[in-house]
N, C-alpha and C positions, 0 to 999 in steps of 0.2 A: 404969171406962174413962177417966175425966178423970185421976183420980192416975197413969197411966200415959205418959199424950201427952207429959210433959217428958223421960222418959227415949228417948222413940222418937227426939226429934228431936236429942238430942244424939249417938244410933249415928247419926244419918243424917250430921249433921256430921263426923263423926268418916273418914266413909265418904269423904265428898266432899273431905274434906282428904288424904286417903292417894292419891284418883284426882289429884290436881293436882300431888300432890308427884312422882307419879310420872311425869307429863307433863310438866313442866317438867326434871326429869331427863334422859326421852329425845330433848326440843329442844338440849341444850346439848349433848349428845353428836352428834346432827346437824350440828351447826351447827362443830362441833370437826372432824369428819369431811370436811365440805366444805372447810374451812381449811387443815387437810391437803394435799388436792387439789391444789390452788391453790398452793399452795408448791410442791408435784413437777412441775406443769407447769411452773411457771416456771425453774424449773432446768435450766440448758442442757444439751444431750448434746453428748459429748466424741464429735468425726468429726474424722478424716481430712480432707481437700482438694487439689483441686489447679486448676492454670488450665486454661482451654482456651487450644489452641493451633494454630499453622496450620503445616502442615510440605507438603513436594514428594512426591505420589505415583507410582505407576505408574497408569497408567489402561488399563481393559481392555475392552473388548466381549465378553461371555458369550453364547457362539452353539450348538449342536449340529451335529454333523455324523454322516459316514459313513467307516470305514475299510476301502476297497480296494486291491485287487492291482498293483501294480505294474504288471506286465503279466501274464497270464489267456492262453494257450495249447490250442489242441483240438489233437493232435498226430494227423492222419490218414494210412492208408497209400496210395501212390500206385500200387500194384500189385496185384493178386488174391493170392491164394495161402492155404497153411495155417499158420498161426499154429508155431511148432515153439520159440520160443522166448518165454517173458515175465517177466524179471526183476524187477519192478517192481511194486508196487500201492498203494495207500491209503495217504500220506502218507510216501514213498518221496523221501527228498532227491534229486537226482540234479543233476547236473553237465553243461554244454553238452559234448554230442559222446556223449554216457551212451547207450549201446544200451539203446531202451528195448522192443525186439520184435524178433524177426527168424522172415522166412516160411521157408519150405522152396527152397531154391535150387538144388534139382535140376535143376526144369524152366528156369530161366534160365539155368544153367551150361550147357547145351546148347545155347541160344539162343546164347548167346556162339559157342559155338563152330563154330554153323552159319553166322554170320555170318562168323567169319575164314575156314573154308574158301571159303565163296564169294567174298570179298576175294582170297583168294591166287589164284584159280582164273581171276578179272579181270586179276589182275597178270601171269600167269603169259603169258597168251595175247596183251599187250603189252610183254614182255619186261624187265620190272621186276624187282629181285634185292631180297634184303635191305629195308632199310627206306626204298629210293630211290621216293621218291613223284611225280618230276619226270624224263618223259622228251622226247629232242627224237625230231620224227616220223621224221626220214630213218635212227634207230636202229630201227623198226620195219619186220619183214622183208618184209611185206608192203606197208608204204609205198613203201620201198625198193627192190621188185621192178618193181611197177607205175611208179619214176621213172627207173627204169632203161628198160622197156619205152618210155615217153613221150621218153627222148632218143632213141632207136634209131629211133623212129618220124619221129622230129622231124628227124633227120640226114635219113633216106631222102625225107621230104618237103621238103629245103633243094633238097637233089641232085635230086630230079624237078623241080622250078619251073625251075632251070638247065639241066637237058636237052630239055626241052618249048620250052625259048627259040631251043634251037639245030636243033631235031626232030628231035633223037636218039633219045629213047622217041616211042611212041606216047600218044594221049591217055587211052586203057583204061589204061596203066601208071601216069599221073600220077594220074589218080581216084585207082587202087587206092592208092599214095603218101598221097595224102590223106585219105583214108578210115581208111587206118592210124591216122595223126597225129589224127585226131579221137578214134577210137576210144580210144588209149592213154592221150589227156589225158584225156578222159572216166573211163577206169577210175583214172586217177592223181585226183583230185578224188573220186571215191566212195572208197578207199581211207583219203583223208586224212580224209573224214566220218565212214567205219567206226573211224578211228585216235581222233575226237573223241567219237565214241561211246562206244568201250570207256575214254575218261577219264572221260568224265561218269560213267558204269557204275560205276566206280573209286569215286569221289568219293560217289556212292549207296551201294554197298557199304560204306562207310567211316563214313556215317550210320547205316547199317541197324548196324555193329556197334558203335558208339557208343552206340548207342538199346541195345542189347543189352547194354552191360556198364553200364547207366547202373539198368537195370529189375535185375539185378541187386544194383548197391548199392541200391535202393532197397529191395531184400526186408529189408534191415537199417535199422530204424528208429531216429532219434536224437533225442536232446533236441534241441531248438534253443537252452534255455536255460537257466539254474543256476534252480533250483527246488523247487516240493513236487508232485506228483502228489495233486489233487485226487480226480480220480475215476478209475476203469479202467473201460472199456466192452467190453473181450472175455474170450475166457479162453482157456488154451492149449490147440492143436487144431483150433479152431475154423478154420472158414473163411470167408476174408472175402472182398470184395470192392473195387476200387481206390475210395477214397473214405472208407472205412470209420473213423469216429474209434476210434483207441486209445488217450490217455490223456488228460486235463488236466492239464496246471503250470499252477500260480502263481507267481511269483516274489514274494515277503512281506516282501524287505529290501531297499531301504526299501516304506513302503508309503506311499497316495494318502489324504489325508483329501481329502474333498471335504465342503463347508460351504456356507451362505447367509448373508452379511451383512445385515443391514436398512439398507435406503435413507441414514438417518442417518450411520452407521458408514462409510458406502462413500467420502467423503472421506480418511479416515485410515488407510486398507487400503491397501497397496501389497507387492509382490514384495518376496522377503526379508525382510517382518516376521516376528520371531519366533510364536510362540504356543506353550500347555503343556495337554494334553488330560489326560483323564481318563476311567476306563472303569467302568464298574459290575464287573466280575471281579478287577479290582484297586483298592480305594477306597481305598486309603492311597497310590499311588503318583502319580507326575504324567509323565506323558511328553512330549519335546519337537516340536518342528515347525517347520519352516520354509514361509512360503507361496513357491509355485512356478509359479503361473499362478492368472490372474483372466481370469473372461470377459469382452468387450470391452463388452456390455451388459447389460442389467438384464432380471431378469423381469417383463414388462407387468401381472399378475396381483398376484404376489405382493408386488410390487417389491422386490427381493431381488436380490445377485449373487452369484454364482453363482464360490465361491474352491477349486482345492486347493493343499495343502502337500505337503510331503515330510515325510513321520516315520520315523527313524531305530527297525529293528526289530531289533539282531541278533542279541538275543537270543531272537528269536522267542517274544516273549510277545505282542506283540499279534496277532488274527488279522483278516482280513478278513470284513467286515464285521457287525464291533463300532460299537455305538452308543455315540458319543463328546459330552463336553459339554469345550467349548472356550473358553477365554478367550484372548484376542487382544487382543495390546500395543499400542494405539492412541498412547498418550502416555508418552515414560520421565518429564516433570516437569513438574507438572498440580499449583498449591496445594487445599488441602481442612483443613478442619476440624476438628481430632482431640481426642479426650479417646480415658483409658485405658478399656477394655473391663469394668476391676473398677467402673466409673464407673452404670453401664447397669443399670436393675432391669427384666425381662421377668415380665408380670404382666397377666395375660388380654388377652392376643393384643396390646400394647400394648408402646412399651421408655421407661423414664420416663429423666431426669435431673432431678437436686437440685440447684438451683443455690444457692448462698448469697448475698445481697443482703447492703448494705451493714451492716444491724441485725442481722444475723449469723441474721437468719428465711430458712427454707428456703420454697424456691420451685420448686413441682413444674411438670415441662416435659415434656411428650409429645414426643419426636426422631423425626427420619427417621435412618434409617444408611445408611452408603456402604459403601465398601472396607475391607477389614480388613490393615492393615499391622503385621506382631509385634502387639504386646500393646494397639496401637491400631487405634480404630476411627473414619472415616471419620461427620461428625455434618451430613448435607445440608439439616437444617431443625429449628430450637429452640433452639438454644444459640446464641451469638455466641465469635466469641475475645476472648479476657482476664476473660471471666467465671469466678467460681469454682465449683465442683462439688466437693460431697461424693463420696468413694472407696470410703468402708466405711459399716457398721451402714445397711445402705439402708431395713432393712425395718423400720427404727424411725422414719424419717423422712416426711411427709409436711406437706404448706401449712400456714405460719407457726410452726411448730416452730424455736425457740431453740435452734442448735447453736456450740459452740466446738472450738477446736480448729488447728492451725498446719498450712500449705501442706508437701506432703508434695514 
């Protein structure tokens, strides 16, 4: 046992020299590896830059609204009858004066016509010709008999007063004289009444067949105005009743946005500001607008006023009542903030900028953003003007990062 203890403890030596050699190997290699490190960090990255800078924008108020009808038409019939004719239905352009129905006009063509014979029949019987609607009374034969009788009376009663003076006649003759003379003026004054009669008569008749050729045109039904036929509410045949709606127009070009400003906005809004809508049916296109009328006050609630425009439709692509998002030209030259939009890293719900500081160490900025002008964007809070911003390789940059590189 003793002869052997000198060789154990030189394998143990031998053990413990291999363990250290090889520790001290894998320290220098560490320590090489960190050194490394440290040198690639320090090494600046080659970015892009540019300034910020302040330029004149347009400034707008981002509102929604509603698009309607110009004007919106129930077209109702003013007469009874049976439907006989209906050219028109569901989305039907049609043009002011456009026959949009027509009833059966049998039974009013007869109206008409019972109306003229009873007109001629009034005329006839105060001696009217042709289309003479103005007659003097002493042409009516009857007026004219009785003013005849009233002078004959009237002589024979001059001449009895002058023979009763000298008692030529007796006083039974002069009565009966006078009696006459009453009598005949009497019938000459009913005559001229009967004579003012049969005009007002006239005049009635004339009404009655007016009304008669009026109910008539009305069996034919017209647009009132250039339009589209919304709905149809009859069908042909059918019979209706005076009151009865048969069609809707709309008229679509131009069409009414109607919108609500917010309280703030309501200084900078006036008639004839522009504006450019936008619709979910068409999301690439912009349409334009003029405002048209504002109301005189605000909503107490909402506090809100209450604007429309005119928006030019004609090629009838927009339709009434399409939900619209509207921005509204408050200001044409409003300064603002700008850096380029390739400027901006979007990275969990956040939009950073990099700014570069004088030691060319990058300096991370959380922005607000504005208005987006071409390739710029509108920076409402983080950056200042004239500082510098990195443009590209954003996603290699972040706080105290050595970047070089020349103002693009």
């Amino acid at each position: 046992m003793l002869t052997n203890t000198p060789f154990k403890w030189g394998k143990l030596f031998l053990v413990l020299l291999s363990f250290s050699s090889f520790f001290w190997g894998c320290s220098k290699s560490k320590n090489q590896s960190v050194s490394a490190a440290d040198t690639a960090q320090l090494k600046p990255i080659e970015v892009k830059t540019t300034r910020v800078v302040e330029r004149q924008v347009e400034r707008f108020v981002e509102v929604v609204g509603t698009l309607k009808a110009d004007q919106e038409v129930v077209v109702s019939s003013e007469v009874k009858g049976i439907i006989e004719e209906l050219p028109v239905d569901l989305g039907s352009v049609v043009r002011r004066g456009q026959i949009l129905a027509r009833l059966s006009q049998k039974e009013f063509k007869l109206r008409v016509d019972q109306a003229e014979a009873a007109l001629q029949q009034v005329r006839a019987r105060l001696g009217l010709r042709g289309d003479n609607t103005h007659i003097n009374p002493e042409q009516n034969s009857e007026v004219r008999q009785s003013k005849a009788a009233l002078d004959e009376a009237s002589l024979r009663y001059e001449r009895a007063k002058t023979l009763i003076k000298n008692g030529d006649i007796s006083q039974e003759r002069f009565d009966a004289a006078e009696i006459g003379y009453r009598s005949a003026e009497a019938h000459f004054e009913a005559s001229l009444d009967n004579f003012n009669n049969q005009i007002a008569l006239v005049e009635q008749r004339v009404a009655e067949l007016q009304l008669a050729r009026k109910q008539l045109n009305d069996a034919t039904i017209l647009s009132p105005l250039d339009g589209t036929v919304s709905q149809r509410h009859v069908t042909r045949g059918e019979y209706i009743r005076a009151e009865t709606q048969i069609v809707t127009i709309v008229k679509s070009n131009p069409l009414r946005l109607q919108a609500v400003i917010p309280e703030a906005a309501v200084a900078s809004v006036h008639v004839n500001n522009p504006l450019t809508l936008s619709v979910d049916s068409y999301p690439n296109r912009a349409f334009k607008g003029v405002i048209s009328r504002m109301s005189p006050s605000l909503d107490e609630k909402a506090r809100t006023l209450t604007v429309e425009a005119t928006v030019d439709n004609q090629d009838g692509k927009l339709k009434p009542g399409l939900f619209a998002k509207v921005q509204l030209l408050v200001n044409k030259q409003s300064p603002a903030v700008m850096v380029p939009s390739q400027s901006l890293l979007n990275f969990a719900g956040l939009t950073k900028a990099f700014v570069v500081q004088d030691d060319n160490r990058i300096a991370e900025r959380v922005v607000k953003t504005g208005v987006k002008q071409g390739e710029y964007i509108e920076i409402l809070e983080g950056v200042k003007v004239g500082e510098r911003i990195a443009t590209d390789r954003l996603g290699k940059l972040s706080n105290g990062i050595v970047v070089s590189g020349r103002e693009s």
